[in-house]
C-alpha positions in Angstrom: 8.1 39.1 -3.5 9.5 35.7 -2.0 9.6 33.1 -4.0 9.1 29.3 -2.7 12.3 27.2 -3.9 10.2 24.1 -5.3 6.1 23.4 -5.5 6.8 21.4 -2.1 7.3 24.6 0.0 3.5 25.4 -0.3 2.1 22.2 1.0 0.5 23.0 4.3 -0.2 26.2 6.2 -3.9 25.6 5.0 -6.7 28.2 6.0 -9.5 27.2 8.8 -12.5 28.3 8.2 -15.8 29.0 9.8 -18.7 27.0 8.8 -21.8 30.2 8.4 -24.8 29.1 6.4 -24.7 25.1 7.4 -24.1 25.9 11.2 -26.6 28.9 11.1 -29.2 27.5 14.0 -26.1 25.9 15.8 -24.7 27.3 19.0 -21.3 26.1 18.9 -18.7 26.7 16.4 -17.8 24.8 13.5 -14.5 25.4 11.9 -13.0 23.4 9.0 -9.8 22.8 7.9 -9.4 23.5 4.2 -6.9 20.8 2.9 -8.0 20.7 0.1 -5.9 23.8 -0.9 -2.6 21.7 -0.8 -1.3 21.5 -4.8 -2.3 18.2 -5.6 -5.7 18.7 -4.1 -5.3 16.6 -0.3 -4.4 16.3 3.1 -2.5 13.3 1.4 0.3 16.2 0.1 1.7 16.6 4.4 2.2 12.5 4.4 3.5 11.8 0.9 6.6 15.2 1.6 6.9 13.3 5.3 7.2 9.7 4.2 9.2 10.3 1.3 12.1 12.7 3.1 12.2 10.4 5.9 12.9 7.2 4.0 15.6 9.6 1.9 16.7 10.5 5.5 17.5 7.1 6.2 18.6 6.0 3.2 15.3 3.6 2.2 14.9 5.9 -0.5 17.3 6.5 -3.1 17.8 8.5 -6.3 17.1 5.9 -9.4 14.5 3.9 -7.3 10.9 2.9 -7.8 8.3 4.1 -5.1 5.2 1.9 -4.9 1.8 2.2 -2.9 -1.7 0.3 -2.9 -3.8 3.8 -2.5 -7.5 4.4 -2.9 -6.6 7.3 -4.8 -5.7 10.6 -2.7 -1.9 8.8 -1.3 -1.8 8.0 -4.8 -2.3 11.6 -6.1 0.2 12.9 -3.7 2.7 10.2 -3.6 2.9 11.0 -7.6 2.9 14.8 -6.7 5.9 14.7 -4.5 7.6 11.9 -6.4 7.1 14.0 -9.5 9.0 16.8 -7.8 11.5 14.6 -6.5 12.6 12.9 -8.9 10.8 9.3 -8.6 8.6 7.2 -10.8 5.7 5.7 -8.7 3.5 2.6 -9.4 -0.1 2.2 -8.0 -1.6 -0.4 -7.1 -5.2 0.2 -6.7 -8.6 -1.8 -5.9 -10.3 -2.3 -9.3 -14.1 -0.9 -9.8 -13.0 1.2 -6.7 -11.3 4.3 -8.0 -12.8 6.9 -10.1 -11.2 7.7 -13.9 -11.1 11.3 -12.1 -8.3 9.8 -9.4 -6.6 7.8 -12.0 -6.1 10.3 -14.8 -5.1 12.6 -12.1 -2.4 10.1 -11.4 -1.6 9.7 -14.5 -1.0 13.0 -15.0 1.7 13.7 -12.6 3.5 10.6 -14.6 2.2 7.9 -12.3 1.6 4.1 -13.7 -1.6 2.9 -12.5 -2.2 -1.1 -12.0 -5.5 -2.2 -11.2 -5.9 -4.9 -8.9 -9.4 -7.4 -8.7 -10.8 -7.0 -4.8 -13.1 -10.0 -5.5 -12.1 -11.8 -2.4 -12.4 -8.0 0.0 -15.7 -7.1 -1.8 -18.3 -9.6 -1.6 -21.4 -7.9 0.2 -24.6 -5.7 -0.7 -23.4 -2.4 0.5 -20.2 -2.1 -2.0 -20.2 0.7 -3.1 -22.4 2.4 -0.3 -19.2 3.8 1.1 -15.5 2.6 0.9 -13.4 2.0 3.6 -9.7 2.4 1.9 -7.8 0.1 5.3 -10.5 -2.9 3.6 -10.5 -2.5 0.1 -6.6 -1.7 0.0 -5.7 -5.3 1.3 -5.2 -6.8 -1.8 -3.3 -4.6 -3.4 -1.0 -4.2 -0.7 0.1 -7.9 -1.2 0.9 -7.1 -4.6 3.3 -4.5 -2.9 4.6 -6.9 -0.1 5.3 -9.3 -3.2 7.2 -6.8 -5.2 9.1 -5.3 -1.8 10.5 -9.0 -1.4 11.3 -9.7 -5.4 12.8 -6.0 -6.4 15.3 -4.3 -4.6 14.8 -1.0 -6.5 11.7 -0.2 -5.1 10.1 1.6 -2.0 6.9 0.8 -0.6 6.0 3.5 1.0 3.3 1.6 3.1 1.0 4.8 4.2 -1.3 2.3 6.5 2.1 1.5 8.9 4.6 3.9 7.8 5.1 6.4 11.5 5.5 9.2 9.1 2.2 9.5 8.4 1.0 9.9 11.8 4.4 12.1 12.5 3.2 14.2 10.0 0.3 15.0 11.2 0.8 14.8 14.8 3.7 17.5 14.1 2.1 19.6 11.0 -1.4 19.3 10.9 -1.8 19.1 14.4 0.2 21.5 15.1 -1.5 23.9 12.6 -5.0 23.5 14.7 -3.3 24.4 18.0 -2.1 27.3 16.4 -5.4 28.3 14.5 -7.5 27.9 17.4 -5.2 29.1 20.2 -5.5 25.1 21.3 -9.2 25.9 22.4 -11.4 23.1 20.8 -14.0 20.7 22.4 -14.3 17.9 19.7 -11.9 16.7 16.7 -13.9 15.0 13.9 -12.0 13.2 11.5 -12.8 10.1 8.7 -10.7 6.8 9.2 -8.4 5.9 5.7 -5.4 4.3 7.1 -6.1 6.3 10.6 -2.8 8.7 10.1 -5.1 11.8 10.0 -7.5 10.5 13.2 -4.2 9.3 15.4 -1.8 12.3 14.8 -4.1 15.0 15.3 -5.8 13.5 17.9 -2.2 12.7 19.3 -1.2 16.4 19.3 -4.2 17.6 20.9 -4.0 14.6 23.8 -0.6 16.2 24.7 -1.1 19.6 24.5 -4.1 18.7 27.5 -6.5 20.6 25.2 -9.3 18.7 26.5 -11.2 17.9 23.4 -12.5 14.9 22.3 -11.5 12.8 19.2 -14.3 11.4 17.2 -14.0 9.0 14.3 -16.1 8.7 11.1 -16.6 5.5 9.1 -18.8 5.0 6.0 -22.1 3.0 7.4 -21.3 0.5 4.7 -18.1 -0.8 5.8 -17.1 0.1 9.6 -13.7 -1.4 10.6 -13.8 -0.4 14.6 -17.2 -1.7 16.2 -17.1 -1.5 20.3 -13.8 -0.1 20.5 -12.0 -3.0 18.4 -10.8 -3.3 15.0 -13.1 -5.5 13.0 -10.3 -6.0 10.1 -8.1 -9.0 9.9 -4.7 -8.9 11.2 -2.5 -10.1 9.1 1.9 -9.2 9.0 2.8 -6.9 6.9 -0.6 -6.0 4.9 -3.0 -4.7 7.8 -2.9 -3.3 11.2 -0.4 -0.3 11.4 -2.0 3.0 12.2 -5.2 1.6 12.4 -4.3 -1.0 15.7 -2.1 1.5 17.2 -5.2 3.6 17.3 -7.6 1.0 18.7 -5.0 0.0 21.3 -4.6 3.1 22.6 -8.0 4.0 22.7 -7.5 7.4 20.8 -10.9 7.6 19.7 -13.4 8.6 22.1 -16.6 7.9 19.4 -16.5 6.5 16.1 -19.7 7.7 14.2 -21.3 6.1 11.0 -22.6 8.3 8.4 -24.0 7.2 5.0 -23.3 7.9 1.3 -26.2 9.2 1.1 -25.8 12.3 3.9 -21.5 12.5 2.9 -23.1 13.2 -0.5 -25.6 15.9 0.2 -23.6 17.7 2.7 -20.4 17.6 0.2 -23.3 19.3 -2.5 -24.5 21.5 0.1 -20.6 23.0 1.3 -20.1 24.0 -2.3 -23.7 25.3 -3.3 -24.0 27.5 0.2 -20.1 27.8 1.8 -18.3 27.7 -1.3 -15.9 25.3 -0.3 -15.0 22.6 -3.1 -14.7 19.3 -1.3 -15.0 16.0 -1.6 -17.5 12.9 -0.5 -15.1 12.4 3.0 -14.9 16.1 3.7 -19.0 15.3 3.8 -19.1 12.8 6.0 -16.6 14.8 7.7 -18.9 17.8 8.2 -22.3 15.9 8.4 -20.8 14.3 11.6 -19.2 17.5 13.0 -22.5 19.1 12.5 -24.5 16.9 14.7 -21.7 16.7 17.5 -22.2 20.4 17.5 -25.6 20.2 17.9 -25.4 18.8 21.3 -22.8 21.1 22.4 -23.2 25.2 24.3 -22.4 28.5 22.7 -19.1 29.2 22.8 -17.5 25.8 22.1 -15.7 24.2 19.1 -16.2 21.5 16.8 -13.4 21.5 14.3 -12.6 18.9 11.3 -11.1 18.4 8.1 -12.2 19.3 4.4 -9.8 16.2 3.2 -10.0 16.5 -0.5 -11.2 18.2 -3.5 -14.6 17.6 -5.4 -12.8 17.8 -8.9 -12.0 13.9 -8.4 -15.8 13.3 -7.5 -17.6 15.1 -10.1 -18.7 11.9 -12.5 -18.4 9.4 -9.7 -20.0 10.3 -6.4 -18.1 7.6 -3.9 -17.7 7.8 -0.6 -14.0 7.0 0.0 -12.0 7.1 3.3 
């Protein structure tokens, strides 16, 4: 029997699946990536092992140092994960009323200190919390982490929303993973926008592997940050942009879809009860979109997206959460 030298060795390598029951009058394919089987639950596990050995790499990160990250809860999870296995304490910072006690005692578990942070000034309109968009409610908390960055020297910010390593991570892993899985034959990418790592590596990947398919983006209805191909957040150094602009700038998404709470929620109720796969609200809104891309496509072509976390940090708080 082989034996993996630490818990790190079996992030990735996730299964694709399928979709039977949901995609039963559908023509096309849909197949779904099951990330939700990485060990601390999320896609988040590929960024947090990237980001982590690259700043090691280049000596950002070192032993006896403080890692720190404003998170909406899955970066938090994995961050704390990999940390945990690492060696490093990690502090998040996290928009208050925002995450679930699920997320946080989940953090907590893997020895992570969890700071709330009050989103007042982000959060002000009638749709909170009809969906969440983490690039908007993380801004606040991710000045508490500038702040400490410029006052501590002992800590890392690890910065997910600029840091190259997330979309390196998935432009090279879970990219690369589809191409292999699908023998690079796919007609549409669906993904969710969080901090746009997923979206712009993956879709990166398939651009230059001329695969031809087209890379869609889903938003929660609630709180869209790219409206007619521009990036509706504020730019402002050092707290928001990053992976998000890049994306906008070089116009990697071909469609950015809106989908509600309401239909993440149901389809996320509806992969468990008749597909048996345990996902969260985002895997959803994932899936609710990918199923009515497919819908317009032939027999014989490929819709494929991500299942991006697990449902165990949904069950007493439904939230949609990108």
């Amino acid at each position: 029997m082989k034996t993996a030298r630490t818990i790190l060795d079996s992030i990735g390598n996730t299964p694709m699946v399928r979709l039977q029951r949901l995609a039963r009058d559908i023509d096309a394919e849909v197949l779904v990536k099951v990330e939700y089987l990485n060990p601390s639950g999320s896609v988040k596990d590929r960024v947090a092992l990237r980001m982590i050995r690259d700043a090691e790499r280049d000596g950002r990160l070192k032993k006896g140092m403080e890692i720190i990250e404003a998170t909406t809860g899955n970066m938090g999870a994995a961050l704390a994960f990999v940390g945990a296995a690492c060696g490093y304490p990690l502090t998040m910072y996290v928009p208050k009323s925002v995450l679930s006690e699920e997320r946080i005692r989940l953090c907590r578990a893997y020895g992570a200190k969890v700071v709330r942070v009050d989103i007042e000034d982000v959060i002000h309109d009638s749709t909170f919390p009809q969906g969440v968009h983490g690039s908007r409610v993380e801004l606040i908390p991710r000045r508490v982490c500038l702040q400490r960055e410029k006052t501590d020297k002992n800590v890392w910010w690890a910065r997910q929303f600029s840091n190259p390593s997330n979309r390196l991570a998935h432009k090279e892993w879970t990219g690369a993973e589809i191409l292999e899985q699908t023998d690079g034959r796919l007609d549409v990418f669906v993904a969710a926008l969080g901090t746009g790592g997923t979206f712009l590596g993956v879709a990166e990947a398939l651009r230059e592997a001329n695969t031809g398919a087209k890379a869609v983006a889903v938003e929660p209805e609630g709180h869209r940050t790219i409206v007619d191909g521009k990036l509706t957040l504020p730019l402002i150094e050092g707290v928001s942009g990053g992976l998000m602009k890049e994306l906008v700038d070089r116009q990697m998404a071909d469609d950015v879809m809106a989908v509600t709470e309401e239909d993440a929620i149901r389809t996320a109720h509806e992969l468990a009860e008749q597909e048996g796969l345990f996902c969260g609200l985002s895997s959803g809104a994932n899936v609710y979109a990918a199923l009515q891309i497919a819908k317009t496509l032939k027999k014989g072509q490929r819709v494929v997206t991500i299942l991006v976390d697990s449902r165990d940090r949904y069950l007493f708080t439904e939230r949609l959460t990108t």
